[in-house]
VEXLUM-627471 format. One record per residue (C-alpha): x, y, z; residue in one letter; residue number from 1. Coordinates in pm, whole numbers, plus 50000, padded with zeros to 5 digits. Last residue first. Layout:
// residues N
<tivo <X; Y; Z>; a; NUM> ...
// end
This chain:
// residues 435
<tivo <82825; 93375; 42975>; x; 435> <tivo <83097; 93214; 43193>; x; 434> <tivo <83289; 92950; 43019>; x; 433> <tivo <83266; 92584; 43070>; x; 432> <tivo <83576; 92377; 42864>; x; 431> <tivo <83506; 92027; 43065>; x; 430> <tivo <83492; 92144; 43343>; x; 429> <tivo <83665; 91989; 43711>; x; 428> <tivo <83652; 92215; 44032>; x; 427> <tivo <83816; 92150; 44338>; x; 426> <tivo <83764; 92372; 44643>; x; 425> <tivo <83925; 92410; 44898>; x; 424> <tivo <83915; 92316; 45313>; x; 423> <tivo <84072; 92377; 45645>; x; 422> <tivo <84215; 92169; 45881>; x; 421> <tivo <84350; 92131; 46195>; x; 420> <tivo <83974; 92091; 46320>; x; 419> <tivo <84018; 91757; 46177>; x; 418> <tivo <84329; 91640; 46369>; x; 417> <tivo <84220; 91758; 46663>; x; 416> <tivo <84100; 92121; 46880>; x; 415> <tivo <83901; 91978; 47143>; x; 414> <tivo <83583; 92248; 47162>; x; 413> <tivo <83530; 92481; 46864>; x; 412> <tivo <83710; 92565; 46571>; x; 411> <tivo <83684; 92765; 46295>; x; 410> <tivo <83539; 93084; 46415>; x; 409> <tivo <83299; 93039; 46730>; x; 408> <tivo <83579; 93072; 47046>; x; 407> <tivo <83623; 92874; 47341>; x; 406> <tivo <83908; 92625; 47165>; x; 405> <tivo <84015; 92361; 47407>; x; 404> <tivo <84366; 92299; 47347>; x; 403> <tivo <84590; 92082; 47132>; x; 402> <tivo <84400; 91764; 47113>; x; 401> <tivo <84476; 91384; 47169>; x; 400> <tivo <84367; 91076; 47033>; x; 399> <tivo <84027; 91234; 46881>; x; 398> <tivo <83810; 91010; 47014>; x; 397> <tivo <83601; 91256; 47224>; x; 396> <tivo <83808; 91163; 47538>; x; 395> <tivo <84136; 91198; 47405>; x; 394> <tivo <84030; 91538; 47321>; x; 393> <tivo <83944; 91630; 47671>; x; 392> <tivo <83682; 91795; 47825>; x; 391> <tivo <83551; 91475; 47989>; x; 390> <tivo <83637; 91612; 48325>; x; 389> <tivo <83320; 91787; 48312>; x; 388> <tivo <83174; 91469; 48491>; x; 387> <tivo <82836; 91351; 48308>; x; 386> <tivo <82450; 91398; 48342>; x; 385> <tivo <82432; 91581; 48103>; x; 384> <tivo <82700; 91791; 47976>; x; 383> <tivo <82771; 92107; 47777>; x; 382> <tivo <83084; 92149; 47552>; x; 381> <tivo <83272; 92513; 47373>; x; 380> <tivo <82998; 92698; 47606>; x; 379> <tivo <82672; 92895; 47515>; x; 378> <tivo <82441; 92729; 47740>; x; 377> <tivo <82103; 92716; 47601>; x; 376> <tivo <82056; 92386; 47393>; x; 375> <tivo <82218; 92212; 47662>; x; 374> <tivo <82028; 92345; 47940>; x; 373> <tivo <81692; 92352; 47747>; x; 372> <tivo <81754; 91980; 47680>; x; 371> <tivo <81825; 91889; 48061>; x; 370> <tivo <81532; 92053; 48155>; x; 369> <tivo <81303; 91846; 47884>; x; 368> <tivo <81488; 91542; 48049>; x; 367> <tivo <81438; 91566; 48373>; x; 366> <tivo <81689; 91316; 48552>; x; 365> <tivo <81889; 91601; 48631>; x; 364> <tivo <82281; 91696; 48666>; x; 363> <tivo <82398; 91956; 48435>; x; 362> <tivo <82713; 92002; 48332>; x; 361> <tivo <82935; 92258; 48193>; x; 360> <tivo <83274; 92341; 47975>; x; 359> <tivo <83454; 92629; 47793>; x; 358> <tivo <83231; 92913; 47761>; x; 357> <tivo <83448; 93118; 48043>; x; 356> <tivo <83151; 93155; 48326>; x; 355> <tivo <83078; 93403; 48491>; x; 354> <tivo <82715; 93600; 48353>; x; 353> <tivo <82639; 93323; 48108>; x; 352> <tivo <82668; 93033; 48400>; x; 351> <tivo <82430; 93242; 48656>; x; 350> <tivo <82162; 93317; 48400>; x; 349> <tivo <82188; 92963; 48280>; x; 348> <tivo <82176; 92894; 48674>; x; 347> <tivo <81893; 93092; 48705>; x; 346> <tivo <81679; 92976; 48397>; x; 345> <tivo <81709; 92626; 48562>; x; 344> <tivo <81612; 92688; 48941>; x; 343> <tivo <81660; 92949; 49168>; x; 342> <tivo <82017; 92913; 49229>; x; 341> <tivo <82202; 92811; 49527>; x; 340> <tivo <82570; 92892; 49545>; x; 339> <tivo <82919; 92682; 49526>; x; 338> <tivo <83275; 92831; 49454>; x; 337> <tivo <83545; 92578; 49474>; x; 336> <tivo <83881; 92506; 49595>; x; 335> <tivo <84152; 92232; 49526>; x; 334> <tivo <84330; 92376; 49266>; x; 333> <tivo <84314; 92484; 48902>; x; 332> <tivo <84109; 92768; 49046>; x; 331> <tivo <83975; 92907; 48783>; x; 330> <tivo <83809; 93265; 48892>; x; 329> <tivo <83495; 93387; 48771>; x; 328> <tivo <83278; 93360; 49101>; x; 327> <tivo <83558; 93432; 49351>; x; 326> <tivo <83618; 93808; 49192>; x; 325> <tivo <83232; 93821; 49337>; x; 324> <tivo <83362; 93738; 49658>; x; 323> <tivo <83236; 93414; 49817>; x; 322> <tivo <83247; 93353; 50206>; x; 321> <tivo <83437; 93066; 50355>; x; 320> <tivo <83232; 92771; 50422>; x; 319> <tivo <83421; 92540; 50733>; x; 318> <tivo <83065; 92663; 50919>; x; 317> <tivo <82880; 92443; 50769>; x; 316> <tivo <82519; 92466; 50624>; x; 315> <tivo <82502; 92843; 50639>; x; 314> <tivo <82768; 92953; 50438>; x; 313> <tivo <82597; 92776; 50163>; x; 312> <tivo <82279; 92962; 50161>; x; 311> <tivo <82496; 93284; 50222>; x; 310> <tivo <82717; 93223; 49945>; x; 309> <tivo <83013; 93022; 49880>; x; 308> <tivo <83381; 92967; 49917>; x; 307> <tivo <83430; 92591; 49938>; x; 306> <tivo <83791; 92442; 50037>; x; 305> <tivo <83819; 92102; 49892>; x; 304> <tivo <83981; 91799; 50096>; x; 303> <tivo <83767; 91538; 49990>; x; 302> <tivo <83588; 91602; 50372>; x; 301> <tivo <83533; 91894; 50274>; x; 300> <tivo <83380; 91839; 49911>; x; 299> <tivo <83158; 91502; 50108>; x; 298> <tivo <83048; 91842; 50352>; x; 297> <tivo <82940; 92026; 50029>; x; 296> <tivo <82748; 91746; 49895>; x; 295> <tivo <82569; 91657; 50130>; x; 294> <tivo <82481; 91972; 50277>; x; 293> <tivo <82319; 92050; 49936>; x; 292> <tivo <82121; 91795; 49831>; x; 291> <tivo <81805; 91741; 50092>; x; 290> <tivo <81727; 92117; 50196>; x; 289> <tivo <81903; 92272; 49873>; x; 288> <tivo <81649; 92038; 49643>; x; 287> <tivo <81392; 92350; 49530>; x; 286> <tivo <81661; 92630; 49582>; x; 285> <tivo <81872; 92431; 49264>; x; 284> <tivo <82233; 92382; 49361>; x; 283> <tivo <82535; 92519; 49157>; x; 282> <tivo <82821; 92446; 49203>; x; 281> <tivo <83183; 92642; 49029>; x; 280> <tivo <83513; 92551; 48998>; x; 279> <tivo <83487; 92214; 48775>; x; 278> <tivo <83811; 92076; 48626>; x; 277> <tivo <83816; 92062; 48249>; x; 276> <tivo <84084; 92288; 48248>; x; 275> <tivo <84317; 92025; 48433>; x; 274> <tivo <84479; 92120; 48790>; x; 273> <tivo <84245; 91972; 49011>; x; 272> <tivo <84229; 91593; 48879>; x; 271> <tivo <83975; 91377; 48982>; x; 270> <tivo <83928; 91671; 49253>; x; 269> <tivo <83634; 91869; 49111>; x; 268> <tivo <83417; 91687; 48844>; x; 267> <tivo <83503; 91344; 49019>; x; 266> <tivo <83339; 91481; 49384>; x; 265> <tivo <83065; 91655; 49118>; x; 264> <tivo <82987; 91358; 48919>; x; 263> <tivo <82959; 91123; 49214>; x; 262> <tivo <82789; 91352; 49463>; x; 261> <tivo <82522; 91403; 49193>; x; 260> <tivo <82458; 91107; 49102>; x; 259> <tivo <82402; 90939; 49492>; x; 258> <tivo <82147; 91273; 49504>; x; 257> <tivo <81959; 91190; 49208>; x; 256> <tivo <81902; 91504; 49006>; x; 255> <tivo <81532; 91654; 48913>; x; 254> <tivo <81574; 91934; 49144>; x; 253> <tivo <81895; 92035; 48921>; x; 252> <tivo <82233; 92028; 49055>; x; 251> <tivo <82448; 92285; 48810>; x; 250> <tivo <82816; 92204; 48731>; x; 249> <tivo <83038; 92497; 48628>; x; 248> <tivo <83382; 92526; 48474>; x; 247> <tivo <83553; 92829; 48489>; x; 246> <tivo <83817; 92691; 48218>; x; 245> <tivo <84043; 92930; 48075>; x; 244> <tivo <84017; 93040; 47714>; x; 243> <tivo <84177; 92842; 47457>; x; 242> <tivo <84172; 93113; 47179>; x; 241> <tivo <84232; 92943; 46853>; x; 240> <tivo <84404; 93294; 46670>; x; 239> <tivo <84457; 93391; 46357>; x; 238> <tivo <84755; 93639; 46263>; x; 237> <tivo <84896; 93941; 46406>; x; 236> <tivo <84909; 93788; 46785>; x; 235> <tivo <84974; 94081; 47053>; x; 234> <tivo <84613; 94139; 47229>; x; 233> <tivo <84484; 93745; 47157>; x; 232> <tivo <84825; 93624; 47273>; x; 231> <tivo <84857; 93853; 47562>; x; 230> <tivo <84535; 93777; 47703>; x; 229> <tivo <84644; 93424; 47637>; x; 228> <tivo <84918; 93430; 47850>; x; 227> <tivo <84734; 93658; 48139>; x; 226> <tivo <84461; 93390; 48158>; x; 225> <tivo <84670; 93103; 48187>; x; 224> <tivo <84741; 92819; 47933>; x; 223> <tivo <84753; 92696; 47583>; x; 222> <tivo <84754; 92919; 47281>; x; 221> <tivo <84739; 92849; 46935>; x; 220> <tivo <84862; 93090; 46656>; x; 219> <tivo <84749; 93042; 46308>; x; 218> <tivo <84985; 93083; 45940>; x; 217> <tivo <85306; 93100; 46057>; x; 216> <tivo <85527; 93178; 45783>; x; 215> <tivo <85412; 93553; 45755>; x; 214> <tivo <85739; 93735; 45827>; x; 213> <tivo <85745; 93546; 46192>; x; 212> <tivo <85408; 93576; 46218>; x; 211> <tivo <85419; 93829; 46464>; x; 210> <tivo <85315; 93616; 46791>; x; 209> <tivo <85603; 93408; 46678>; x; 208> <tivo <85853; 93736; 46740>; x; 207> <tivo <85679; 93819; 47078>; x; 206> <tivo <85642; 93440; 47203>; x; 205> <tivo <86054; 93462; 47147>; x; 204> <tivo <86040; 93735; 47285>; x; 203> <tivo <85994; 93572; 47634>; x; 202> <tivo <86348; 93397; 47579>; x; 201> <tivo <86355; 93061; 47755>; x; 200> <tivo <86498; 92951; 47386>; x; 199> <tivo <86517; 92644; 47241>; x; 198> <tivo <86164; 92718; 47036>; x; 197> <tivo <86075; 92326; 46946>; x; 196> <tivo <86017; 92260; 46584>; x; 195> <tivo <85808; 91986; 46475>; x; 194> <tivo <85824; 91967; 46031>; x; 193> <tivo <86215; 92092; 46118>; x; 192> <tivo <86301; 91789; 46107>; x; 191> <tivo <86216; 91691; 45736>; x; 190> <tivo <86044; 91352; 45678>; x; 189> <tivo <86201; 91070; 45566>; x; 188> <tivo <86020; 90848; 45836>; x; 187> <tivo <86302; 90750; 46067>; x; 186> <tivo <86409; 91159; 46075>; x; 185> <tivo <86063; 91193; 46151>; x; 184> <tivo <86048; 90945; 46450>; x; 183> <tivo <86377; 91059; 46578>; x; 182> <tivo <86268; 91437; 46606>; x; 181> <tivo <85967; 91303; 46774>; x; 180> <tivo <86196; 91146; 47017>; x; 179> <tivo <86363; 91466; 47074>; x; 178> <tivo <86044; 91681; 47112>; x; 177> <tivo <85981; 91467; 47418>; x; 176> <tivo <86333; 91548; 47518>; x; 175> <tivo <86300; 91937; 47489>; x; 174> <tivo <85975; 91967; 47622>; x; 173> <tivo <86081; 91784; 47990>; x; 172> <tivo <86427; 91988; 48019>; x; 171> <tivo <86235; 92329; 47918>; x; 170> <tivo <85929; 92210; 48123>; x; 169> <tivo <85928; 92559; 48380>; x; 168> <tivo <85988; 92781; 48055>; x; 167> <tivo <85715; 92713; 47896>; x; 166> <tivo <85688; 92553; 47574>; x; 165> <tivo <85732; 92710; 47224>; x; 164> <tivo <85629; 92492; 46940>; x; 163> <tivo <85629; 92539; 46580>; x; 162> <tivo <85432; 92323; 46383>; x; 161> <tivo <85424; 92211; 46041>; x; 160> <tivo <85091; 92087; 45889>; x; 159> <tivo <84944; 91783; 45718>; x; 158> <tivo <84696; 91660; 45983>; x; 157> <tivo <84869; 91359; 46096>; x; 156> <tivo <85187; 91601; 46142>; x; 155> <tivo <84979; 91880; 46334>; x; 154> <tivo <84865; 91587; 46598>; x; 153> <tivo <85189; 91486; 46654>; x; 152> <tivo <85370; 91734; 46724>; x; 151> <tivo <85042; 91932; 46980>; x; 150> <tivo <85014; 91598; 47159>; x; 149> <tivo <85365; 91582; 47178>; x; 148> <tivo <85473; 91900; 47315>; x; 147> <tivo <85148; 91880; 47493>; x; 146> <tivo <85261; 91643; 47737>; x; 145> <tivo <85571; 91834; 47862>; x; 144> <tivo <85278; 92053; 48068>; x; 143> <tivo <85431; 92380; 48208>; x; 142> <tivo <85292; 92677; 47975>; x; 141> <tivo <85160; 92670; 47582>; x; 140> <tivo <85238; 92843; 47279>; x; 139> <tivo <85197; 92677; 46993>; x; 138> <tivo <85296; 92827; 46620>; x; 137> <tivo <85120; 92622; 46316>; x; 136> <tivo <85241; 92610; 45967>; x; 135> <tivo <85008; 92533; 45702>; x; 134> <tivo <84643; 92492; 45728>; x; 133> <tivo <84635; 92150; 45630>; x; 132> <tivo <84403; 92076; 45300>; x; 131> <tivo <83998; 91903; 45336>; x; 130> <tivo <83797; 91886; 44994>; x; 129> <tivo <83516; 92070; 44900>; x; 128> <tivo <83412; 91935; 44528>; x; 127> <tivo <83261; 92095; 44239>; x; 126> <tivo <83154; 91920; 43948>; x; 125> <tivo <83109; 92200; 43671>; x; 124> <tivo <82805; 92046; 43411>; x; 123> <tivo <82632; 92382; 43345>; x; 122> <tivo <82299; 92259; 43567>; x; 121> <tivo <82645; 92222; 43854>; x; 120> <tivo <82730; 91929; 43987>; x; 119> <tivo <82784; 91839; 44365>; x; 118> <tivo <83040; 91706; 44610>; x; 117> <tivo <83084; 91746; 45003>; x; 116> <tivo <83322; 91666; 45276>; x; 115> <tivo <83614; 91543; 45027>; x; 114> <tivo <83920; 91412; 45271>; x; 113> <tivo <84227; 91533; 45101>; x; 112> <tivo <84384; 91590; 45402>; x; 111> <tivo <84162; 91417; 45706>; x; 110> <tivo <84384; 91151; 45779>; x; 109> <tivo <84187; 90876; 45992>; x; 108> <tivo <84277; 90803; 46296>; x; 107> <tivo <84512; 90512; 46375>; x; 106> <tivo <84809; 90713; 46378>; x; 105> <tivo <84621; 90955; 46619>; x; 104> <tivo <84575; 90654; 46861>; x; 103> <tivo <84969; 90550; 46851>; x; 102> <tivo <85063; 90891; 46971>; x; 101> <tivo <84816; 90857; 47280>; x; 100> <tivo <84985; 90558; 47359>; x; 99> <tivo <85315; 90711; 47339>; x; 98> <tivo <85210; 90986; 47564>; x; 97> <tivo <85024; 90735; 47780>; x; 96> <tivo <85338; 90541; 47824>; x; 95> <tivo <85502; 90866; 47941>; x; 94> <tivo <85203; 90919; 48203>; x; 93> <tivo <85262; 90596; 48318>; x; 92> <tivo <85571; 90601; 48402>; x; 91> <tivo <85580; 90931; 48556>; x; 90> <tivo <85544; 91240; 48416>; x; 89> <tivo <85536; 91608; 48624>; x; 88> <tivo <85420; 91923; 48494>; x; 87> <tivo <85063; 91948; 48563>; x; 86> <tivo <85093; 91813; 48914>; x; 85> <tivo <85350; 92060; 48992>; x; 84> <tivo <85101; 92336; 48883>; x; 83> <tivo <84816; 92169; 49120>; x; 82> <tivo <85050; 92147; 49379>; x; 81> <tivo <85183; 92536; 49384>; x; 80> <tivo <85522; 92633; 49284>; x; 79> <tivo <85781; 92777; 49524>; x; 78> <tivo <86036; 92829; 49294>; x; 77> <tivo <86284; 92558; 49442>; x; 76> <tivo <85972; 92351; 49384>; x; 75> <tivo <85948; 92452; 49001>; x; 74> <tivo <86333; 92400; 48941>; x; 73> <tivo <86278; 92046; 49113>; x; 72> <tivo <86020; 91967; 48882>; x; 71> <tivo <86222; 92083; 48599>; x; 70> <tivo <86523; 91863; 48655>; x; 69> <tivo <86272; 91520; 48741>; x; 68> <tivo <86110; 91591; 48390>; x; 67> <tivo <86453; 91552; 48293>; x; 66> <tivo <86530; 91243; 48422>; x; 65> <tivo <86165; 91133; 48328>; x; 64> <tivo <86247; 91199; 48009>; x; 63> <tivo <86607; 90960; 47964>; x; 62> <tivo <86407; 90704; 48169>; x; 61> <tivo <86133; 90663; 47907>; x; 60> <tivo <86380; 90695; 47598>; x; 59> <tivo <86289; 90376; 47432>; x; 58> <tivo <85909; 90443; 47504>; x; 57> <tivo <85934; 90800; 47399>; x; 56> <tivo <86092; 90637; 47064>; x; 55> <tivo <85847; 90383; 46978>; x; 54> <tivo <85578; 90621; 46994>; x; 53> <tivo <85767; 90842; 46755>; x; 52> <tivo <85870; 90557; 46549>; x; 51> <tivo <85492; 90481; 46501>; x; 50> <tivo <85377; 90859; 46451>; x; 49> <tivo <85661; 90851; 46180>; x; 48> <tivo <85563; 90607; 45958>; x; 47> <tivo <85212; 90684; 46022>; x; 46> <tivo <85293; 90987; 45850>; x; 45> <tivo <85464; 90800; 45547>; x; 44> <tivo <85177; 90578; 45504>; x; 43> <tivo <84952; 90901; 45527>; x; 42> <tivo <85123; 90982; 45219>; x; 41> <tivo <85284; 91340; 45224>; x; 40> <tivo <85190; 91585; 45011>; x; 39> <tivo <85098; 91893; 45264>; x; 38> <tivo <85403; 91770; 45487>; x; 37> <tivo <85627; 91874; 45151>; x; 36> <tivo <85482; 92209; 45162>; x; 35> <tivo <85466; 92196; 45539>; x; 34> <tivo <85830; 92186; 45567>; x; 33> <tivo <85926; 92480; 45343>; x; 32> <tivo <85748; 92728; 45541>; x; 31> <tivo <85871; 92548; 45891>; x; 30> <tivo <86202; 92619; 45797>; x; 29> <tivo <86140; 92994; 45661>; x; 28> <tivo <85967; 93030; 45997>; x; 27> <tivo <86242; 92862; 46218>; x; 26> <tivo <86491; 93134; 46003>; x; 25> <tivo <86319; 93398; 46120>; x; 24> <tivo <86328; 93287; 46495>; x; 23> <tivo <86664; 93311; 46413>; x; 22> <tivo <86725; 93640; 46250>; x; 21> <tivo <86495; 93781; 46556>; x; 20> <tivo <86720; 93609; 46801>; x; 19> <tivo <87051; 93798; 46691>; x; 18> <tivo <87387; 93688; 46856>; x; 17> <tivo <87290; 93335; 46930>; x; 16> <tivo <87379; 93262; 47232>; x; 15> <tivo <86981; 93174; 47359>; x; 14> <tivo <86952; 93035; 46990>; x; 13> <tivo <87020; 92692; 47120>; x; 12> <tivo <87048; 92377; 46918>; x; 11> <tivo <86908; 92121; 47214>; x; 10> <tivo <86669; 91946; 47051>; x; 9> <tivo <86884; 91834; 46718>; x; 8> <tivo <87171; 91719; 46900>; x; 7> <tivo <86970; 91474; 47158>; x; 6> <tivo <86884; 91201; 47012>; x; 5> <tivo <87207; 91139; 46861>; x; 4> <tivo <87370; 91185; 47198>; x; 3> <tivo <87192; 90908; 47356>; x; 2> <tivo <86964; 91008; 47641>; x; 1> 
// end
């Protein structure tokens, strides 16, 4: 990577003598950037977004070279597969980052979007009209990805962002965020709009988690259980809780069997390690004699492990038994939990009782049951008749997204461009006063 590219991503606070004045000063930074970020032209964002894109593609070999550092970090460290195949790029993956950064220049910019007008019997036209939310601190563990889905996605939407990646995609992070870097200095737009934390530095997440003297204005985390436990514990300001994905996907009696297998062999090992992974089946009692050995022995044979419950247990012996820890647990690997249910109600039952409210399918060709399902699962995205591997921003449309938000305030589901946003009002008189 050319040394221009570089200097700005790798500044260092780890020798800095005091990391709290620093981690102040990325605030104050960040403060100043979104006010001018908040004005920007969208012709000057897309300015950016398409040197950005240009830039990961220019430096493809310079990131997988690092990439290539942190992957062998993580398998001196005995990581799993499923973690290794979240962190590592390839070719493709790279082109898909720049791909990815080409479809959110394409979408369109929500700020200053009005959602809703009206006038008043006094003659006060009111509007509601879309604004950034301001600076944005991520937090997020092992995939380099997200350093530019998260960049990018904050600029299109108006706001700063301040980005700490994990410590296992340091190298990876840190040259992603360098082509962004290049893409705003190309644009005219300040640097320190996409901050990267250079710092392996747990308090680090401490001092955003803060607010950093109230320049970050919402906190979004991305990753295990025990990070964003700590996030929603620590965090003094607003939180999109991306919760982790215990995924379910529940075989009606109305489902074809050829469907079935399909959506729930792609559901669980498409890709293992994602959120929108599935880690739990379920199997209605009234199709267990003609559905479920099926599909658990075409999971086997895949290479899945199945823990599951007696019914299960007792169509192969492979089965391992299912703890009730087992039933809640993401996997992110090639294991599953699968148990018979008595029907509909059950499984909603089932799904309310374990599950994380991030993502789950059903599988029927009944349509009244596949209405009640949707309308009464209470998760981020519900599915019919379709792989929960479509939990994904890109997905929906929106280019990319930050994180899966699993909570009911704000945002919900792939967190984009729009849910970046929130809105004021504008109101116009013509010399009203209040009687």
């Amino acid at each position: 990577m050319t040394a221009p590219l570089m200097s700005s991503a790798l500044k260092s606070v780890e020798s800095a003598p005091n990391l709290v004045l620093e981690m102040a000063e990325i605030g104050r930074a960040a403060r100043a950037a979104a006010r001018i970020l908040a004005q920007a032209p969208a012709i000057q964002k897309n300015r950016a977004l398409d040197a950005m894109a240009a830039a990961i593609r220019a430096n493809r070999a310079q990131i997988l070279a690092a990439n290539a550092q942190d992957l062998a970090e993580a398998q001196r460290n005995g990581m799993t597969g499923a973690f290794l195949d979240r962190l590592k790029l390839d070719a493709a993956k790279i082109d898909g980052i720049a791909a990815g950064i080409e479809v959110v220049r394409d979408l369109a910019d929500p700020v200053g979007a009005v959602t809703e007008s009206w006038t008043r019997p006094n003659g006060l036209k009111i509007e509601r009209v879309r604004v950034p939310l301001g600076v944005i601190g991520i937090i997020y563990e092992s995939r380099p990805n997200v350093t530019a889905d998260a960049g990018v996605l904050c600029l299109k939407s108006g706001n700063a962002a301040i980005l700490r990646g994990g410590s296992d995609s340091t190298h990876s992070s840190r040259a992603v965020h360098a082509a962004l870097c290049q893409g705003l200095r190309e644009a005219g737009l300040p640097e320190t709009s996409i901050q990267l934390v250079p710092t392996r530095d747990r308090a680090a997440v401490g001092l955003m988690l803060t607010g950093l003297d109230g320049n970050i204005d919402v906190i979004v985390p991305r990753g295990g259980k025990s990070l964003v436990a700590r996030v929603q514990d620590e965090a003094r300001v607003p939180v999109f809780a991306h919760l982790e994905g215990v995924n379910h996907v529940y075989v009606d009696k109305g489902a074809s069997l050829a469907m079935a297998k399909d959506i729930v062999l792609n559901a669980k090992m498409r890709r293992t390690g994602v959120c929108g992974a599935a880690e739990t089946l379920l199997v209605d009692r009234a199709v267990a004699s003609t559905h479920l050995k099926p599909l658990i022995e075409m999971l086997i044979d895949a290479g899945c492990e199945i823990r599951g419950d007696t019914a299960v247990q007792a169509i192969d012996t492979r089965v391992k038994p299912v703890s009730e820890e087992d039933w809640g647990t993401e996997y992110l690997d090639a294991i599953i939990t699968a148990g018979v249910v008595d029907g509909v109600d059950d499984a909603i039952t089932h799904i309310e009782r374990y599950g994380s409210h991030h993502t789950d399918a059903i599988i029927t060709d009944d349509g009244a049951t596949a209405e009640k399902f949707l309308a009464e699962v209470d998760s981020a995205i519900v599915l019919h008749n379709a792989s929960t591997q479509f939990a994904d921003g890109g997905e929906f449309g929106f280019g990319a997204e930050i994180g899966i938000a699993t909570g009911r305030l704000h945002a919900r589901g792939p967190v984009g461009v729009e849910q970046l946003t929130t809105f004021k009002y504008r109101i116009r008189g013509t010399g009203q006063t209040r009687p």
